[in-house]
C-alpha positions in Angstrom: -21.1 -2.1 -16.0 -17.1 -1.7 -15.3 -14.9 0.8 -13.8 -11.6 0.4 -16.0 -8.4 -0.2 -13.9 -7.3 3.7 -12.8 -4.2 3.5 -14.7 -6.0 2.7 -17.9 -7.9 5.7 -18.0 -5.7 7.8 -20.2 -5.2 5.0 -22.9 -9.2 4.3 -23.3 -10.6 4.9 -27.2 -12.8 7.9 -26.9 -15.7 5.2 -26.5 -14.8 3.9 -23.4 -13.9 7.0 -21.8 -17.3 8.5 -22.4 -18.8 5.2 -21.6 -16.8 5.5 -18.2 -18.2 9.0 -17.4 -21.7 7.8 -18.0 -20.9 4.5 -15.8 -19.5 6.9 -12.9 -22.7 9.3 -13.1 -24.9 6.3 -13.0 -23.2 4.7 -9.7 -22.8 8.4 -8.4 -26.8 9.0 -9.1 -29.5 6.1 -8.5 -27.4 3.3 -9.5 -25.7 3.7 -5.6 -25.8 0.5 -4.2 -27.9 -0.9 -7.2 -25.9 -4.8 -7.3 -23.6 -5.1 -10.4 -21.1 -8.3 -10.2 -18.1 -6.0 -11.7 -19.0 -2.7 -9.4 -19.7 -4.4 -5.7 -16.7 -3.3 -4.1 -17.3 0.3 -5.1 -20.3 -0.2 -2.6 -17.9 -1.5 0.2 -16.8 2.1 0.5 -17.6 5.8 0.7 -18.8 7.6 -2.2 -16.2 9.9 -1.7 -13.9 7.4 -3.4 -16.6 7.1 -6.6 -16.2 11.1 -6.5 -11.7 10.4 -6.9 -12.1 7.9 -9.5 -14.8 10.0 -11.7 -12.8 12.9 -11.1 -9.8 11.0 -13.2 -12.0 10.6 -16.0 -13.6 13.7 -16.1 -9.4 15.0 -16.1 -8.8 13.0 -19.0 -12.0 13.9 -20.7 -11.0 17.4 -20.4 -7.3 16.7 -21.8 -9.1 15.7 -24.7 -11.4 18.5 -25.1 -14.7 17.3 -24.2 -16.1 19.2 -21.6 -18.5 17.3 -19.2 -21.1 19.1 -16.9 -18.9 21.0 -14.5 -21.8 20.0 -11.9 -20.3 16.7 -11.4 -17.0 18.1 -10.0 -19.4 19.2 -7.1 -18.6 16.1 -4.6 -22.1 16.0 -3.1 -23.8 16.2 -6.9 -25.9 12.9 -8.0 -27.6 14.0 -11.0 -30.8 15.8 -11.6 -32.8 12.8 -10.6 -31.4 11.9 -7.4 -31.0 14.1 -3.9 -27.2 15.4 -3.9 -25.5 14.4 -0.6 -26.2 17.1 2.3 -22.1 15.6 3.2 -19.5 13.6 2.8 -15.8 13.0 4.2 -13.0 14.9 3.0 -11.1 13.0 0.5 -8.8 10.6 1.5 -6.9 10.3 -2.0 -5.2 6.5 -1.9 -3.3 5.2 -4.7 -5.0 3.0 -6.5 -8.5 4.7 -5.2 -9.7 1.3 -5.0 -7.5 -1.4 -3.4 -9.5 -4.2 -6.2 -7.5 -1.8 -9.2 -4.5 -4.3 -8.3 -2.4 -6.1 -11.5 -5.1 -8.7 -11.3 -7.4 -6.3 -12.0 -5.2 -4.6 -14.7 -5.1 -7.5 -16.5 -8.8 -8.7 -16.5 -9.3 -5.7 -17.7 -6.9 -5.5 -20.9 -8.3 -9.4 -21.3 -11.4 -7.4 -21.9 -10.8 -4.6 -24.0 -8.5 -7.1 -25.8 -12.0 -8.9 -26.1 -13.7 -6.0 -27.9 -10.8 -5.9 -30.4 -9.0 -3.0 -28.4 -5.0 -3.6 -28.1 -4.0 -1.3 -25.1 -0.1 -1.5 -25.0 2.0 0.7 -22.5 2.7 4.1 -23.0 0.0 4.0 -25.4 -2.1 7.4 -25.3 -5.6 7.4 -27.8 -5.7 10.3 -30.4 -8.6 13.6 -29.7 -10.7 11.6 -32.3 
């Protein structure tokens, strides 16, 4: 479990950036709190931040034509198996959402794609495929 580095979001093969939507419902559902070594910090803060950074990828899912369930642009939604949130803050949009999505973490994580045999070079944009 992984959230890419925000500013790789729009370069992820159509794999990844599905795989991220399913990784961001799962922390948004029952997986809240649930200990994953890559995803910790997530937990340090408000789920209100989780909603920012899913809201990215849903964007670029959308760019690309794919139309996830327009019940997770509701804040407060957790998935049909989990109690949606009765509130949360307002948004307090900071950028990078998360503090950890430093160059460090840019770089671990184009060590990893690089891993899986996926060359993400900048300005580099996937195709609708």
């Amino acid at each position: 479990m992984r959230l890419w580095h925000q500013d790789l979001i729009s370069k992820l093969p159509r794999a990844q950036l599905l795989g991220q939507h399913r990784e961001c419902c799962a922390l948004r559902g029952n997986g809240w709190g649930r200990k994953h070594q890559t995803v910790n910090y997530v937990f340090h803060y408000s789920p209100i931040k989780l909603f920012e950074y899913h809201q990215l990828v849903m964007a670029e899912m959308g760019r690309r034509g794919y139309q996830p369930d327009e019940k997770w642009l509701n804040k407060l939604y957790r998935g049909l198996n989990c109690a949606p949130y009765t509130r949360l803050p307002d948004e307090i949009i900071t950028n990078p959402i998360y503090p950890e999505h430093n160059q460090d973490y840019l770089s671990e994580c184009l060590d990893n794609l690089l891993q899986k045999g996926i060359l993400i070079t900048s300005g580099e944009n996937p195709s609708n495929d």
